[in-house]
C-alpha positions as CSV (number, residue, x, y, z in Angstrom):
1,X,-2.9,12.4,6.4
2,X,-2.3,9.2,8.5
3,X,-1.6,5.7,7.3
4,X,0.7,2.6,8.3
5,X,1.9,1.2,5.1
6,X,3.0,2.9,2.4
7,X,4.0,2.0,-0.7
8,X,6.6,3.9,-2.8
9,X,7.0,4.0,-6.8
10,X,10.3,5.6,-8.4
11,X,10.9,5.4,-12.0
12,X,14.6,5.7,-12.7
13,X,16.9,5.1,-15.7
14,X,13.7,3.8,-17.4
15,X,12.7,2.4,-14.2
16,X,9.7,2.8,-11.5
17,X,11.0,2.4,-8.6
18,X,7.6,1.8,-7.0
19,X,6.3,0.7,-3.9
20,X,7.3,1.2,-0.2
21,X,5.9,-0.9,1.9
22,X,8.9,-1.8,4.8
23,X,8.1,-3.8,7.7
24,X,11.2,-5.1,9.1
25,X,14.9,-4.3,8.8
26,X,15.6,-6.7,6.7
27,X,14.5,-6.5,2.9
28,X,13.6,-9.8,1.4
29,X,13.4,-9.4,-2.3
30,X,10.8,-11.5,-4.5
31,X,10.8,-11.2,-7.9
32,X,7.8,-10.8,-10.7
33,X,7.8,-11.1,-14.4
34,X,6.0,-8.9,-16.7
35,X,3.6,-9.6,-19.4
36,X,5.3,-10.9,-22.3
37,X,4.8,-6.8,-24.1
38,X,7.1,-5.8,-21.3
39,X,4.0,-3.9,-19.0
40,X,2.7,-4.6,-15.6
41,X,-0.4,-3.6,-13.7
42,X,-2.0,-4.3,-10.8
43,X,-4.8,-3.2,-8.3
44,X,-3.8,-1.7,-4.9
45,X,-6.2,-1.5,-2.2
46,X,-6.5,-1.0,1.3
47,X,-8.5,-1.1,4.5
48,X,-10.8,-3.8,3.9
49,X,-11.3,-7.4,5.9
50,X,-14.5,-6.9,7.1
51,X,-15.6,-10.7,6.4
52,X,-17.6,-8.7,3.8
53,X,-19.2,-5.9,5.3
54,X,-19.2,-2.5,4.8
55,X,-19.3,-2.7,0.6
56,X,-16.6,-4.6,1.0
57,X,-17.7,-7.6,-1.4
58,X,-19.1,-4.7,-3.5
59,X,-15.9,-3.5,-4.2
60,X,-14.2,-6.8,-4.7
61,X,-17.1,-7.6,-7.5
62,X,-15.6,-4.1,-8.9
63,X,-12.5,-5.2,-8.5
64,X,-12.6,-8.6,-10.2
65,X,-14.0,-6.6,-13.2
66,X,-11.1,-4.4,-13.3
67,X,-8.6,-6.7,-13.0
68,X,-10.2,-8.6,-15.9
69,X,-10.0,-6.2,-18.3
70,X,-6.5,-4.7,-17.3
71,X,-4.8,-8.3,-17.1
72,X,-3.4,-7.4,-13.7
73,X,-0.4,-9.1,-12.6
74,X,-0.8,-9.2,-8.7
75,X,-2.6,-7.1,-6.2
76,X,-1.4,-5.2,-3.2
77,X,-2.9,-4.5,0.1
78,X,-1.7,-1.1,1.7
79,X,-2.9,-2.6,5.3
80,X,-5.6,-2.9,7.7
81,X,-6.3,-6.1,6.6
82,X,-8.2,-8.2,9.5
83,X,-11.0,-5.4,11.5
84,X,-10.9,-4.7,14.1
85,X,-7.9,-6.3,16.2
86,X,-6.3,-8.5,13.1
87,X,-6.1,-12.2,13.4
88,X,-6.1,-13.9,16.6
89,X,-4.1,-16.8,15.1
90,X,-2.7,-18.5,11.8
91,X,-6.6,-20.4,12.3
92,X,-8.5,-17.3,12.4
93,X,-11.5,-18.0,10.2
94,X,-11.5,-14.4,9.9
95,X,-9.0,-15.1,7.2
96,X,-11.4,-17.1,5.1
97,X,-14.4,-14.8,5.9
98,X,-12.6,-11.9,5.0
99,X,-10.1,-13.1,2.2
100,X,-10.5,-16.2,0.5
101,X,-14.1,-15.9,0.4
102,X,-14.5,-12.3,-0.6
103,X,-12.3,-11.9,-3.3
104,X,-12.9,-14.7,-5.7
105,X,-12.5,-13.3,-8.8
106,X,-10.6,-15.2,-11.3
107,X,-8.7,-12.2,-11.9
108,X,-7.3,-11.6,-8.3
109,X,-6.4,-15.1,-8.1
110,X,-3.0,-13.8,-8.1
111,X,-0.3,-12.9,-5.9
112,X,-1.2,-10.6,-3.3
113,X,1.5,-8.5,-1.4
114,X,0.3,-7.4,1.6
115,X,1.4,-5.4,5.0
116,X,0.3,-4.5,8.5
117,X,-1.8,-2.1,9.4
118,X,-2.1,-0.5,12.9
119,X,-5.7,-2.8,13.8
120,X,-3.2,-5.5,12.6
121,X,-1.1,-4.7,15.2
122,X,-4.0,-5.1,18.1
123,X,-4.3,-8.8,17.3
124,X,-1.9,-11.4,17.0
125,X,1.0,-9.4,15.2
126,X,2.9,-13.2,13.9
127,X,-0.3,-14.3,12.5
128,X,-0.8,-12.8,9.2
129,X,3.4,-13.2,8.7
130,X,3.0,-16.7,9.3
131,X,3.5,-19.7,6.6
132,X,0.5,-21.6,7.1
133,X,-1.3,-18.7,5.6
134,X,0.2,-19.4,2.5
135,X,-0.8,-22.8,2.5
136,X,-4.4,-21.9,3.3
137,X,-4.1,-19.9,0.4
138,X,-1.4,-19.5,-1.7
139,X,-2.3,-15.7,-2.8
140,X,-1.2,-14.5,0.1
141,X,2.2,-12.9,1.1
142,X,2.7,-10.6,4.0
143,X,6.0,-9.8,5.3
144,X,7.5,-7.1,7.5
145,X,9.6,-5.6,4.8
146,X,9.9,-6.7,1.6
147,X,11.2,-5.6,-1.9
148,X,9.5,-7.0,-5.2
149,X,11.2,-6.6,-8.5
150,X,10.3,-6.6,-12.4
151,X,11.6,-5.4,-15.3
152,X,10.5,-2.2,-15.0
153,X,9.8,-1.0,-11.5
154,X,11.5,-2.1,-7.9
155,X,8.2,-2.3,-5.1
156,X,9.8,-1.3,-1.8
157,X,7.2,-2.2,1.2
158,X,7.1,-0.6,4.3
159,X,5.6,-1.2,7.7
160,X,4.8,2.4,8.9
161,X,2.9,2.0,11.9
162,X,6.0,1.5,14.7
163,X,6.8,5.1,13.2
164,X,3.8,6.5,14.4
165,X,4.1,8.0,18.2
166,X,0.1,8.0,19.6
167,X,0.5,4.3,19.3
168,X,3.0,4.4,22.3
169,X,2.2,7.3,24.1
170,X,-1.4,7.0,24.2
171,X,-2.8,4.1,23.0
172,X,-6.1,4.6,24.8
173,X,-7.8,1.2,25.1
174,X,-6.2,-0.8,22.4
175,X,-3.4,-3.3,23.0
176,X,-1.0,-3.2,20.3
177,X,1.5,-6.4,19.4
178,X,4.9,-5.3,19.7
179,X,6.9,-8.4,19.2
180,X,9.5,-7.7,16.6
181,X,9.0,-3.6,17.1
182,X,10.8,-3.5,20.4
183,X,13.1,-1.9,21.4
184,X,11.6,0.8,19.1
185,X,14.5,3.5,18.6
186,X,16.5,0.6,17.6
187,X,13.8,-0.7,15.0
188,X,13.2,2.2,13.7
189,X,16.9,3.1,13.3
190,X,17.5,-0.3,11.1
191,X,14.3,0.2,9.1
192,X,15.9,3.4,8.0
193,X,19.5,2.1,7.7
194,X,18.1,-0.3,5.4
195,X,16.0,1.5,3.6
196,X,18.8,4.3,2.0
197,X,20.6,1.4,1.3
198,X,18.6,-0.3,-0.6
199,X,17.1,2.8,-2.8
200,X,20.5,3.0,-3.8
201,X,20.5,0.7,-5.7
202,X,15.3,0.8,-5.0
203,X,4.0,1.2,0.2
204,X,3.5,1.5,3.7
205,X,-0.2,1.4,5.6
206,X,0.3,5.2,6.7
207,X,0.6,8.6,4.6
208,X,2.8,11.4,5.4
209,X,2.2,12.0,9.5
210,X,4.6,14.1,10.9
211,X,6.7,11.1,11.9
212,X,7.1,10.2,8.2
213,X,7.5,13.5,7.0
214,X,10.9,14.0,9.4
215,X,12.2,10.3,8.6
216,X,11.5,9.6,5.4
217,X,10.4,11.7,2.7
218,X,13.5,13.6,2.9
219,X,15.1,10.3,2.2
220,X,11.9,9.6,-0.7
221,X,13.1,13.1,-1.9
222,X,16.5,12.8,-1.8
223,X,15.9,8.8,-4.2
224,X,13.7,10.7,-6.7
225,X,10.8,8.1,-5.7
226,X,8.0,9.0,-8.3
227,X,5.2,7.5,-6.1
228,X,4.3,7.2,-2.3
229,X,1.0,4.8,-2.0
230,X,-0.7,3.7,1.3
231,X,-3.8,3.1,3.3
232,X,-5.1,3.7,6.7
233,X,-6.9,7.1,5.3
234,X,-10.6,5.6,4.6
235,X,-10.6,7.3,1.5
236,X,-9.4,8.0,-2.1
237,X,-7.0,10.9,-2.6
238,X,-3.9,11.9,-4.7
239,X,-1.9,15.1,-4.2
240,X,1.7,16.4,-5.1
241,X,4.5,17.3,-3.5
242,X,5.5,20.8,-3.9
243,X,9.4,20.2,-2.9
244,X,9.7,17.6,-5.6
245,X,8.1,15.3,-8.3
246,X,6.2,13.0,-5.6
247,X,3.2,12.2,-5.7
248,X,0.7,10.4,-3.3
249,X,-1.8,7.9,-3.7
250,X,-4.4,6.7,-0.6
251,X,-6.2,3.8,-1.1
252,X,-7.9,2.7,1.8
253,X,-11.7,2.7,1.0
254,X,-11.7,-0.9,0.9
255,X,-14.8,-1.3,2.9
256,X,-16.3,1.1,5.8
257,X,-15.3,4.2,4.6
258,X,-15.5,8.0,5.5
259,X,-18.3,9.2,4.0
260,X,-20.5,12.1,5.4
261,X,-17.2,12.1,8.1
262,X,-15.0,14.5,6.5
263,X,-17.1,16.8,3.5
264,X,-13.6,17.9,2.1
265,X,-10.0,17.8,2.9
266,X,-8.0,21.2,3.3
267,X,-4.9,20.4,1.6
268,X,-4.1,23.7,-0.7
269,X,-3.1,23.4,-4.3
270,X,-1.5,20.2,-3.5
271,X,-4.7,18.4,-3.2
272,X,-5.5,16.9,-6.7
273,X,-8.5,14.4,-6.0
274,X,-10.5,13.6,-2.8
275,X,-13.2,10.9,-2.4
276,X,-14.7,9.6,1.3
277,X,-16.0,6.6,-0.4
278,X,-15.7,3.1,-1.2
279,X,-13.5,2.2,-3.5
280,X,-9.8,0.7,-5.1
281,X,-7.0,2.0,-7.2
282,X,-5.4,0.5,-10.4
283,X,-1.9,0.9,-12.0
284,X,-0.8,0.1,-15.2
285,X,2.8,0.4,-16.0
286,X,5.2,0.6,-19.0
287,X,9.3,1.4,-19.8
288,X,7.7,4.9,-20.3
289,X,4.6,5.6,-19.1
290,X,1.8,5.0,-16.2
291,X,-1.9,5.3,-16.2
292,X,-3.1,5.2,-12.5
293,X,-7.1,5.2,-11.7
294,X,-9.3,5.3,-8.8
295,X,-12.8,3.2,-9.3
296,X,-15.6,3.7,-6.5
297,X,-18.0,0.5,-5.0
298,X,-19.6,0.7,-8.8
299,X,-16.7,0.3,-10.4
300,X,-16.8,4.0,-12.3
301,X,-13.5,6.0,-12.7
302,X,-13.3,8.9,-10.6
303,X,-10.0,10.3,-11.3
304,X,-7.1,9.3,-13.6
305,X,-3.8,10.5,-14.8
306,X,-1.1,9.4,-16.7
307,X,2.3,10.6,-15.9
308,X,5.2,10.4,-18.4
309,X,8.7,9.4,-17.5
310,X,10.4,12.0,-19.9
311,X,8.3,14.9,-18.2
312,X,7.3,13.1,-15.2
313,X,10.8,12.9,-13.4
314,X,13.0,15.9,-14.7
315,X,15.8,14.4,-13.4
316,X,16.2,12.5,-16.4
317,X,17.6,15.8,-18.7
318,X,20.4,16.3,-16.1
């Protein structure tokens, strides 16, 4: 599985520590309150700004329904966001075409974390961190690392894309954005440094390439983070680790998907669910428990589970 942003989930001491999403090497932290019974959902989706295309106002129809009846709180973007080369500045209309105008669902008229995505990184890389987005519309919030907080769950974002080596050494015919990345080693060194820091105390665009799998799950592992979410995969899919009590969300089926691309993904007993369609993801969280869903372009539930965090982390009887 490939992806740039990633977001991470860890329930601890009655906590999820949740998302993973890191972009730079420095972790800003926001915070978020909770509904008033002390829960928190949201909708998470990825791979989408195709000014509409693609299903893509299909499943934000979908998604507007969801968020309706679940209440959310604020909705996350796992990266990708601007097809195909980003933004080309802070004045892109691509912005409106593929944001403001798509999702307009009272319901997602809420805070929307976002990070890059490697197509983000082909167009003007400072655009979509830039200000004046915000006051174009005020849902919007993209950083290059960033750490949200509640009540009952930390949201760790994380920029995975410098991680990933083809974009270096062979980068074919795209042009990638670099400012801020470079010099790499030393980037990549930080984000790390900063990152076992702060899950001490506790999403990203890609899933677990080999890159990731060397730098840091071992240090997801080693935190007892209960969930790894990100994008970049144009699918729906959840497996489980089989070193520890992980699990692994993709939602990137925001608009043009993989369908009749890949019939089936060989993954072994780890592989829970697998869909090359349209689609979206939604989280509900409480003190105790989670319900996580994945809902296709109609808006039907294709897979669900709810995880408890007495048998979901078995860390907690030591």
């Amino acid at each position: 599985m490939d992806s740039s942003c990633t977001l991470c989930l860890i329930w601890l001491s009655c906590m999820w520590v949740a998302w993973f999403m890191l972009v730079s090497a420095e972790f800003q932290r926001f915070e978020h309150p909770v509904k008033a019974d002390g829960s928190l959902s949201f909708l998470v989706i990825g791979d989408w700004g195709r000014k509409g295309a693609y299903n893509q106002s299909h499943v934000a129809i979908q998604m507007g329904k969801v968020g309706e009846e679940l209440g959310i709180d604020f909705v996350i973007s796992t990266g990708d966001n601007f097809y195909e080369e980003g933004l080309a500045s802070p004045y892109d209309p691509a912005f409106g075409h593929s944001f403001t105008n798509v999702y307009t669902a009272s319901s997602l008229q809420r805070q929307w974390y976002s990070v890059l995505g490697n197509h983000d990184y082909r167009g003007d890389v400072l655009a979509q961190l830039n200000p004046i987005l915000r006051r174009i519309d005020s849902r919007w919030l993209c950083l290059r690392s960033f750490q949200v907080n509640t009540e009952i769950a930390e949201f760790f974002f994380i920029n995975t894309t410098p991680f990933v080596d083809q974009y270096f050494r062979n980068p074919k015919h795209h042009k990638f954005d670099w400012r801020g990345v470079l010099p790499r080693k030393r980037y990549l060194s930080r984000i790390l440094k900063d990152l076992r820091g702060a899950l001490r105390n506790h999403i990203g665009h890609h899933g677990p390439t080999k890159e990731l799998i060397t730098h840091l799950l071992p240090i997801l592992e080693a935190n007892r983070v209960d969930m790894y979410i990100n994008g970049h995969d144009h699918c729906l899919e959840h497996f489980s680790s089989i070193t520890s009590p992980l699990q692994f969300f993709t939602s990137g089926g925001g608009s043009k998907a993989w369908k009749g691309d890949f019939d089936y993904l060989d993954g072994g007993d780890e592989i829970q669910f697998y869909y090359d369609g349209q689609g979206f993801m939604s989280v509900g969280l409480t003190p105790t428990n989670a319900r996580i869903a994945f809902h296709d372009v109609l808006g039907r539930v294709l897979h669900s589970l709810d995880l408890s965090k007495q048998t979901y982390n078995p860390y907690n009887a030591m």
